[in-house]
C-alpha positions as CSV (number, residue, x, y, z in Angstrom):
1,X,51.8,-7.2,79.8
2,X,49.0,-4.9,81.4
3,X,49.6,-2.5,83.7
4,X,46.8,-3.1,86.2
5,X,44.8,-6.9,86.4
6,X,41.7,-7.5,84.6
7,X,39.1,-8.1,87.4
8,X,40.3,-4.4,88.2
9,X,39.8,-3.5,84.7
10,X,36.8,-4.4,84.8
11,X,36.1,-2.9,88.5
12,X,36.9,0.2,87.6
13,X,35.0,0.1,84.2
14,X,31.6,-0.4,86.4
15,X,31.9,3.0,87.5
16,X,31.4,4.8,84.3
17,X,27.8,6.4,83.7
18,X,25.6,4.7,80.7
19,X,23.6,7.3,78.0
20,X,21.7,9.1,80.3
21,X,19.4,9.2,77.3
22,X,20.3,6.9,74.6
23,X,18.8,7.7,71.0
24,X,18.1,5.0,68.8
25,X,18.1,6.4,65.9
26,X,22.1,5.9,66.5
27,X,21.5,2.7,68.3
28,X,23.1,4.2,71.4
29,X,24.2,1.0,74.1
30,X,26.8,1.3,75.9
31,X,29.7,-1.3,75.5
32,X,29.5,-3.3,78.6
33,X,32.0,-3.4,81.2
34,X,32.8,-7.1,80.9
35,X,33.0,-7.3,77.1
36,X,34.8,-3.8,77.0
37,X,37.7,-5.0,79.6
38,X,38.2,-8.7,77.9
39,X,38.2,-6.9,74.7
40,X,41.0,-4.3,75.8
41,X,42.6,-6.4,77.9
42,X,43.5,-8.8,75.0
43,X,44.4,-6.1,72.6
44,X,47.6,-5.4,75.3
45,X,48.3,-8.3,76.3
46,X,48.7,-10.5,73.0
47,X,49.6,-7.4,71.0
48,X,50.6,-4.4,73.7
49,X,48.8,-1.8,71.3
50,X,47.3,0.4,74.0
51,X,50.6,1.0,76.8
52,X,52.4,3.8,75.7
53,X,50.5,4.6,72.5
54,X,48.1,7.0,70.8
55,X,44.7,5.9,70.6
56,X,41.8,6.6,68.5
57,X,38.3,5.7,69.6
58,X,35.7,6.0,67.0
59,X,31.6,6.2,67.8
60,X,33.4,6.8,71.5
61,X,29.7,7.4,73.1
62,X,30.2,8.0,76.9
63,X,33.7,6.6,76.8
64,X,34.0,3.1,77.7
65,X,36.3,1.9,75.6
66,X,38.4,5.2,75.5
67,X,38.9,5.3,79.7
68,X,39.7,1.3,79.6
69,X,42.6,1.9,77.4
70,X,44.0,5.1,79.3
71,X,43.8,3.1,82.4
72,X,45.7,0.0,80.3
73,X,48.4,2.8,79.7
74,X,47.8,4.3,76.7
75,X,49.9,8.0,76.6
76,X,46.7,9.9,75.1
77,X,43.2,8.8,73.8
78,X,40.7,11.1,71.7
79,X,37.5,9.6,71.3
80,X,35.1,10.9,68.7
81,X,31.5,11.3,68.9
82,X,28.5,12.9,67.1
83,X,26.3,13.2,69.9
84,X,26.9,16.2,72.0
85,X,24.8,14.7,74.7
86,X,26.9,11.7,74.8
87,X,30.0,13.9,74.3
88,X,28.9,15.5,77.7
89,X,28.3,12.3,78.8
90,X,32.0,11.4,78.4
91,X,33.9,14.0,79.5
92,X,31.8,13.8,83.0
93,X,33.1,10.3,83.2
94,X,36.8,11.4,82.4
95,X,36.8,13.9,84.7
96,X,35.2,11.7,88.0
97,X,38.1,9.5,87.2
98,X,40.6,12.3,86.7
99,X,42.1,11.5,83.5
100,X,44.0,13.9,82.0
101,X,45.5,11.9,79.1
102,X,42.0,11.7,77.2
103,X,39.7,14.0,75.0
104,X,36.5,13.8,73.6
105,X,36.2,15.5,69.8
106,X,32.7,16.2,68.6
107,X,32.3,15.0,64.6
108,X,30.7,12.3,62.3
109,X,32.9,9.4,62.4
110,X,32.3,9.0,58.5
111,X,33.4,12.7,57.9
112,X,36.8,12.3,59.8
113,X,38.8,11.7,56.5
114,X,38.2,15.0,55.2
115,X,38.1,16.9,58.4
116,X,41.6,14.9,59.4
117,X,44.3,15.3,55.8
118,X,47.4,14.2,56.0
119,X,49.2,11.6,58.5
120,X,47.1,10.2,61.3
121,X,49.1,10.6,64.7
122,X,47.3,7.5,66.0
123,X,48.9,3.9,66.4
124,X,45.5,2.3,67.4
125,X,42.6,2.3,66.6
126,X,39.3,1.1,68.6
127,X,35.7,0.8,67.6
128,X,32.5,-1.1,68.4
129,X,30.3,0.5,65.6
130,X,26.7,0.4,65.1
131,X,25.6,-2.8,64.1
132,X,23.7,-1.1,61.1
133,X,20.2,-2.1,62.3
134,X,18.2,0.9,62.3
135,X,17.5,1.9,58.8
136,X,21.6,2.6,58.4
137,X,22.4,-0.7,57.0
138,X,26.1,-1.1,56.4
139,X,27.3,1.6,59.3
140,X,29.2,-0.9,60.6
141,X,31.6,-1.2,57.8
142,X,31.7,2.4,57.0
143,X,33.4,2.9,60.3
144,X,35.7,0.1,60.3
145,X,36.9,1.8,56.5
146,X,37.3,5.1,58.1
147,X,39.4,3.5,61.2
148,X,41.6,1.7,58.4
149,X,41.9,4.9,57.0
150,X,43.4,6.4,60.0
151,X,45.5,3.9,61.5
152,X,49.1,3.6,61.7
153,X,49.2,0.4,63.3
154,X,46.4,-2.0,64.1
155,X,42.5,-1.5,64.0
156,X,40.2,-3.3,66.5
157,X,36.8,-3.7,65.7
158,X,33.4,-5.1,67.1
159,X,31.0,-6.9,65.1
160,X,28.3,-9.3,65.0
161,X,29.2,-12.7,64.7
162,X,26.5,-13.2,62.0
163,X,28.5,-10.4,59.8
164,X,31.7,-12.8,59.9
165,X,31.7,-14.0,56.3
166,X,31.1,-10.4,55.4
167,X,33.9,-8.9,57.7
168,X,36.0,-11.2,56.1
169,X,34.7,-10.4,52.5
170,X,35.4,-6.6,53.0
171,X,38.9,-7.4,54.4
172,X,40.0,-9.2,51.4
173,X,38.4,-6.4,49.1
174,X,40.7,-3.8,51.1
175,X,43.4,-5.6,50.6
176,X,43.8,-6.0,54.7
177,X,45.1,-8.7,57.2
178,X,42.0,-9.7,59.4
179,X,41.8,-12.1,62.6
180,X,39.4,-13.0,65.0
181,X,41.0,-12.7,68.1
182,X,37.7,-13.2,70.5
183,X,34.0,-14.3,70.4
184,X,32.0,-12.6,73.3
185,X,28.3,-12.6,74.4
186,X,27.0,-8.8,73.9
187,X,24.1,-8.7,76.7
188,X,22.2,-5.6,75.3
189,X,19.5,-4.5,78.2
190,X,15.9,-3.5,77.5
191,X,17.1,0.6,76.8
192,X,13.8,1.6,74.4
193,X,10.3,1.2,74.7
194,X,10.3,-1.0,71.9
195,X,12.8,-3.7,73.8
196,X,9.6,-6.9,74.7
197,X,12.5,-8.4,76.8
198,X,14.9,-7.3,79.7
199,X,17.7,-8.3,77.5
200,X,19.2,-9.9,74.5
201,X,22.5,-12.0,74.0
202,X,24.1,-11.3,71.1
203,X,27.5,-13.0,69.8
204,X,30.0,-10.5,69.0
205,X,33.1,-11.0,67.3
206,X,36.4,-8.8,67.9
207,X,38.5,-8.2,65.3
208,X,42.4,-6.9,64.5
209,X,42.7,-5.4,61.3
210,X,46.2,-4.1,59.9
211,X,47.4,-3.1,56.6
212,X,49.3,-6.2,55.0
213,X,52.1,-3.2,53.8
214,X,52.5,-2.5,57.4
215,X,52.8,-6.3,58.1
């Protein structure tokens, strides 16, 4: 069950303040409200892996996904970020919706292993990773490893649908239990000056990832 309904999921979701200004060079778009309160509403109600647990939100940016799954319940979130500007950026929008349960942490996703030793406090795991299109091929997948890395339970992932043979690939090569649990329309809007139209629709797939030993 969720604790609030998803139309005001997705209400409240509205309210929180894009890049101010997003950098491509780490392919900054925010997650948007509709695909970001489907998303997180599914992962508690089919699998109740946000109420009441600690949640990791990787490549957090201004804190979309983070703030959807403290408002699902979640007893504390910690997103993490490399941008200070987006950092900023996220802990303005925490703070206009005063939660108190949720923390930004400035560092490279990719470092986070060797920053982090020992056990991971963290139950779930959330990410919608750079698609790897801007001279960083393979980003994508270097996250979702990381978040594998440092779950205790479940991982959730977004990725494009075109990468879903390769998802599933990687999965099998880790020796982890994947499943598509959606297929959503990504409507990127024209952010840079190199954007010809005022938006694209990309299909994006979202993904539960958990370690067969924890199965």
């Amino acid at each position: 069950m969720a604790c609030i309904k998803l139309k005001h999921l997705e209400e409240y979701l509205q309210t929180v303040d894009d890049f101010k200004e997003p950098k491509v060079r780490l392919e900054q778009y925010q997650t948007p409200p509709h695909i970001a309160s489907q998303a997180l509403y599914a992962i508690q109600t089919q699998y109740g892996d946000l109420e009441n647990r600690m949640v990791l939100d990787l490549g957090c940016g201004p804190g979309m996904l983070s703030i959807g799954a403290a408002l699902l319940g979640a007893d504390y979130v910690l997103g993490v970020e490399i941008d200070p500007d987006a950092a900023d950026e996220f802990r303005n929008n925490c703070d206009e919706m005063e939660l108190n349960n949720i923390d930004c942490f400035q560092a490279d996703v990719i470092n986070l292993p060797a920053l982090w030793p020992g056990k991971s406090p963290f139950d779930t795991v959330l990410l919608n990773p750079p698609f790897g299109t801007k001279k960083n091929s393979g980003i994508d997948v270097a996250f979702l490893k990381v978040a594998l890395t440092l779950a205790r339970g479940a991982v959730y992932s977004l990725h494009k649908s075109a990468t879903r043979e390769h998802i599933k690939k990687k999965a099998q090569e880790w020796n982890v239990r994947a499943s598509q649990i959606a297929q959503l329309r990504y409507n990127l809007p024209q952010t840079y000056k190199f954007h010809r139209r005022p938006s694209v629709d990309v299909a994006v797939d979202l993904w539960r990832f958990e370690s067969k030993a924890r199965c």
